[in-house]
C-alpha positions as a Markdown table, in Angstrom:
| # | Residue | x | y | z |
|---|---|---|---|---|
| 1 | Unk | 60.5 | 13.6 | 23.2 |
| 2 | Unk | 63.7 | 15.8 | 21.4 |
| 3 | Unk | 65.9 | 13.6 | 20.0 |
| 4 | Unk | 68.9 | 15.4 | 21.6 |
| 5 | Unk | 67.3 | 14.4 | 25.5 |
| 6 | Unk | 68.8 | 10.7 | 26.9 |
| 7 | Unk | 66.4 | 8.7 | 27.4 |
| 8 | Unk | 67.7 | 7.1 | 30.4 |
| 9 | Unk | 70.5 | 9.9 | 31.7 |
| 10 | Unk | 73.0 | 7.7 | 35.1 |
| 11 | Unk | 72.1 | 9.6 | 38.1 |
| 12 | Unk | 75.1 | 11.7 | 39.1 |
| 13 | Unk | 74.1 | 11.5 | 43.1 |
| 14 | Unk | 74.2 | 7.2 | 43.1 |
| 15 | Unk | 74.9 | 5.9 | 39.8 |
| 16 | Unk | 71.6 | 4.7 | 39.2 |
| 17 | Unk | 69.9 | 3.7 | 35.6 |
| 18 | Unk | 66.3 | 4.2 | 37.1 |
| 19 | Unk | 66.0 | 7.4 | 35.9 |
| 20 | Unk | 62.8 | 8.7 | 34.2 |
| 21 | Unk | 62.3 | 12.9 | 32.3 |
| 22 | Unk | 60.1 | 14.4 | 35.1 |
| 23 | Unk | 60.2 | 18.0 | 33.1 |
| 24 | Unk | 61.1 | 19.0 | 30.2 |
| 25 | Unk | 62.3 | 22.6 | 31.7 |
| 26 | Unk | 64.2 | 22.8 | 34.7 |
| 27 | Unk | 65.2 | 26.0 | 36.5 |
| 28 | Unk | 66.7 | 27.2 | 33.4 |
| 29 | Unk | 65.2 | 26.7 | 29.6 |
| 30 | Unk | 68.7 | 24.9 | 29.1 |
| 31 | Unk | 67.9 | 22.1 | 31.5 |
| 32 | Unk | 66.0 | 19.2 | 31.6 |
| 33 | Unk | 64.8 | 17.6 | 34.9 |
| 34 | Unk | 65.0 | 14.1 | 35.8 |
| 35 | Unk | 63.9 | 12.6 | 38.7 |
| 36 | Unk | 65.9 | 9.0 | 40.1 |
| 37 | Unk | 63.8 | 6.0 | 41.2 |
| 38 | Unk | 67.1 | 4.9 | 43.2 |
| 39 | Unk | 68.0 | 7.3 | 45.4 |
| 40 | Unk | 64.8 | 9.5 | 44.9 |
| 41 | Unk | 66.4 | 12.8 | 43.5 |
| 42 | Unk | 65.8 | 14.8 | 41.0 |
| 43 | Unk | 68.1 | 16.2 | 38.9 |
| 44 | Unk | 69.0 | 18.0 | 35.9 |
| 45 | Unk | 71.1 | 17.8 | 33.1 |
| 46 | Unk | 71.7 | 20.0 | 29.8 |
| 47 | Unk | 68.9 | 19.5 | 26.9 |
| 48 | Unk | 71.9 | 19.3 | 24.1 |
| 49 | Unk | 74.4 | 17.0 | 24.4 |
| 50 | Unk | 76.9 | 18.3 | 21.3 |
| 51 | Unk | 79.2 | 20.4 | 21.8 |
| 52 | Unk | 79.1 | 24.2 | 21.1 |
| 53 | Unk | 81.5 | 26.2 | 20.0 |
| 54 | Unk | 82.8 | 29.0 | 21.5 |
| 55 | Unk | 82.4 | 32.2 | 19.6 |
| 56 | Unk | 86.4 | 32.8 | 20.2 |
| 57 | Unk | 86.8 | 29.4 | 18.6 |
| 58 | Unk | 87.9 | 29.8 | 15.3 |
| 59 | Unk | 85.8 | 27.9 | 12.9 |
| 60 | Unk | 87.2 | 25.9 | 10.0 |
């Protein structure tokens, strides 16, 4: 599995920890799916979790 991908993401819908990667491509190559053993939903949430800078951004 990519090292920037959670391995256990909190569902956003109950809160949950029982979360497990159902695909590694959700609706958009961005994504990643996950699926909640809680509440039963899936999910998705982005693949990188650092932070991009804007090309506006002035870099240092």
């Amino acid at each position: 599995m990519p090292g920037d991908l959670p391995e256990q993401p909190r569902c956003p819908f109950c809160e949950g920890d029982e979360t497990e990667l159902h695909s590694l491509f959700g609706s958009h190559a961005s994504v990643t799916t996950y699926w909640c053993r809680s509440c039963r939903s899936p999910f998705e949430q982005m693949k990188w979790g650092r932070e991009i800078s804007s090309p506006r951004t002035p870099r240092p």
